[in-house]
C-alpha positions in Angstrom: -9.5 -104.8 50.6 -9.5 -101.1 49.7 -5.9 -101.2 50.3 -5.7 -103.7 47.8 -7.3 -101.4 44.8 -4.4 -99.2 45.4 -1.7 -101.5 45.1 -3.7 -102.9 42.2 -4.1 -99.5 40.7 0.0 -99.0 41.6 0.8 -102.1 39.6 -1.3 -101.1 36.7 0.8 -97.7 35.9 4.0 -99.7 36.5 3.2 -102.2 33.6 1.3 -99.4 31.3 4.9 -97.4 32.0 6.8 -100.2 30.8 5.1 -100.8 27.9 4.5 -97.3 26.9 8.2 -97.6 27.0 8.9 -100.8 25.0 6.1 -98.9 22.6 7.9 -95.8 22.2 11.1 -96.7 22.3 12.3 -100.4 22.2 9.6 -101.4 19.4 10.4 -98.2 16.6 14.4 -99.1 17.3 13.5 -103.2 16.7 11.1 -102.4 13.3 14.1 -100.1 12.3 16.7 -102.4 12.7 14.4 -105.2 10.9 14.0 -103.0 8.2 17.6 -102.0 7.7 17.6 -106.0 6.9 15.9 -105.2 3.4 12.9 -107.1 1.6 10.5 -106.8 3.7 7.8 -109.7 2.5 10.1 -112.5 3.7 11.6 -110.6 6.8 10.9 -112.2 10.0 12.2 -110.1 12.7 10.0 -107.0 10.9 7.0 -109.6 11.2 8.0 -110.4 14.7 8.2 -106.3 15.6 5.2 -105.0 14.0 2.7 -108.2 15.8 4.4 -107.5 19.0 4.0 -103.4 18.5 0.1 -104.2 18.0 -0.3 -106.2 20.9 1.3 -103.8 23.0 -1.0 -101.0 21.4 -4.1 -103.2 22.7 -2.8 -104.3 26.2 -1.6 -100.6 26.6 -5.5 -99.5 26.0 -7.0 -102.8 28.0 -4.7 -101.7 31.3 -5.7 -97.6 30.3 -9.6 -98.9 30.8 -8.8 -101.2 34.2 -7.1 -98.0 35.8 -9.7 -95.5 34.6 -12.3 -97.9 35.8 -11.2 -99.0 39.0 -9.9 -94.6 39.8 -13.5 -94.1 39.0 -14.4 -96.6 41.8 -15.8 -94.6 44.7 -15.4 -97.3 47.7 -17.7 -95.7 49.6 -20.9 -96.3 47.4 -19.9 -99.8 47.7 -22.8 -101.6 50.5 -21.2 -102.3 53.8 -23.5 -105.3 54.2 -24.7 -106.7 50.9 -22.5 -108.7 48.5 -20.7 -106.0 46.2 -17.6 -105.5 44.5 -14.4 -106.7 46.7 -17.0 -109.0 48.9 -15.7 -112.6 50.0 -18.6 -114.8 50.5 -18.6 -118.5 52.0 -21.8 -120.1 50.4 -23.0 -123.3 51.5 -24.0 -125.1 48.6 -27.5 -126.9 49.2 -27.6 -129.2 46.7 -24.1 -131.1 47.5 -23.4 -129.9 51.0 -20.6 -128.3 50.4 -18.8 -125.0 50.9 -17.5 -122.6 48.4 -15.7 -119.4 48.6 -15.7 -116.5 46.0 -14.0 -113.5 46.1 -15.4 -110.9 43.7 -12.9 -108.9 41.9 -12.8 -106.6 38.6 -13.0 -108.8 35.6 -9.2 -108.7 34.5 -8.5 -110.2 37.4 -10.6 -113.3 37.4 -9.0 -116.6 38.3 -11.7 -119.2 39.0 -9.4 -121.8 40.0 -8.9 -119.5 42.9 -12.3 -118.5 43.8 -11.8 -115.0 42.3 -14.9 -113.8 39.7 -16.7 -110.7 38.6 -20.0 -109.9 39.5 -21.1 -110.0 35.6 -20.4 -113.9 36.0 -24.0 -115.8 36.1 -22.9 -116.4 40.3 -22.0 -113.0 40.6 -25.3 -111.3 39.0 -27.1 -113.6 41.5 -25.4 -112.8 44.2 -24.9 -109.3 44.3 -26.8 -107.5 46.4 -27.6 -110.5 49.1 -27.1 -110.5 52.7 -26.2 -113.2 55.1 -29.2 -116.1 55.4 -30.3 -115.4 52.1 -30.7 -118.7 49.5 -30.1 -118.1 46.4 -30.5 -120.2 42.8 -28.0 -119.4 40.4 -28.6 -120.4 37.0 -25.0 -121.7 35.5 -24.6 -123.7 32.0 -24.2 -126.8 33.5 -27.9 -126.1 35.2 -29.0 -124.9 38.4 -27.0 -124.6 41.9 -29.2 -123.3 45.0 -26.5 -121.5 48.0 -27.3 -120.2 51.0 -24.7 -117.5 52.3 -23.1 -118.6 55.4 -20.6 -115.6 55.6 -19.9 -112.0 54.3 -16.3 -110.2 54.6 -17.1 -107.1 52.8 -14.3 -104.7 50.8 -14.9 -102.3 53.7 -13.7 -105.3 56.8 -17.4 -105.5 58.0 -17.7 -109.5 58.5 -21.6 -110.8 58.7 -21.8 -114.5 59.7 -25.7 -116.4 60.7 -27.1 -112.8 60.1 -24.8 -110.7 62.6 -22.3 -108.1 62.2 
């Protein structure tokens, strides 16, 4: 798992290198060419250039903050048998007998559909910090949802099942 920060960190400054480059250079070239077009109130393609250069500005400075956060991650602060960042947990869920899997990941990279959330969701601020055999009630909007942690594969490879390493 701490493999995968790097190649998520590696992917980050290849699409912030990209679009510092369609910034820089494609986006000026595209707003000039739109301009050389004339009146500028009724010009699409200058329309088109100037919302695309903003939203390149903003993803540009969203990616900027994931790298400096996750190059400010020191993996070994992270617990080696608690529920942290980069845990996978299989949670038994008490009240409908079923198991669920989350992996807990930084929150640009959420997907819940696949099991991947940040530890600021409601499940993730209850759960961080809990070992193997603990239950736990998380409070969610559609009410309350008691777990009991079956199995911990932490970002470091330790692997906790029934309370052993």
């Amino acid at each position: 798992m701490a493999d995968d920060i790097e190649v998520n960190k590696q992917k980050i400054r290849d699409e912030l290198e990209q679009l510092k480059y369609e910034f820089k250079v494609e986006l000026p070239k595209r707003i000039a060419e739109a301009r050389a077009y004339g009146d500028l109130k009724e010009n699409a393609e200058y329309d088109a250039a100037k919302e695309r250069q903003a939203f390149v500005k903003a993803l540009i400075a969203r990616l900027s903050n994931q790298l400096s956060q996750l190059n400010n991650l020191n993996v070994a602060d992270i617990p080696h048998d608690k529920i942290a960042f980069g845990s996978t947990v299989m949670l038994r869920d008490l009240d409908a007998d079923e198991q669920v899997e989350f992996t807990f990941v930084h929150a640009n990279e959420v997907k819940p559909s696949e099991g991947k959330i940040s530890l600021s969701s409601p499940v993730g601020m209850a759960l961080q910090n809990r070992s193997v055999g603990e239950e736990v009630t998380v409070t969610i909007p559609a009410g309350s949802r008691r777990y009991m942690v079956e199995r911990l594969i932490t970002i470091h490879g330790d692997v906790f099942e029934n309370g052993e390493a």
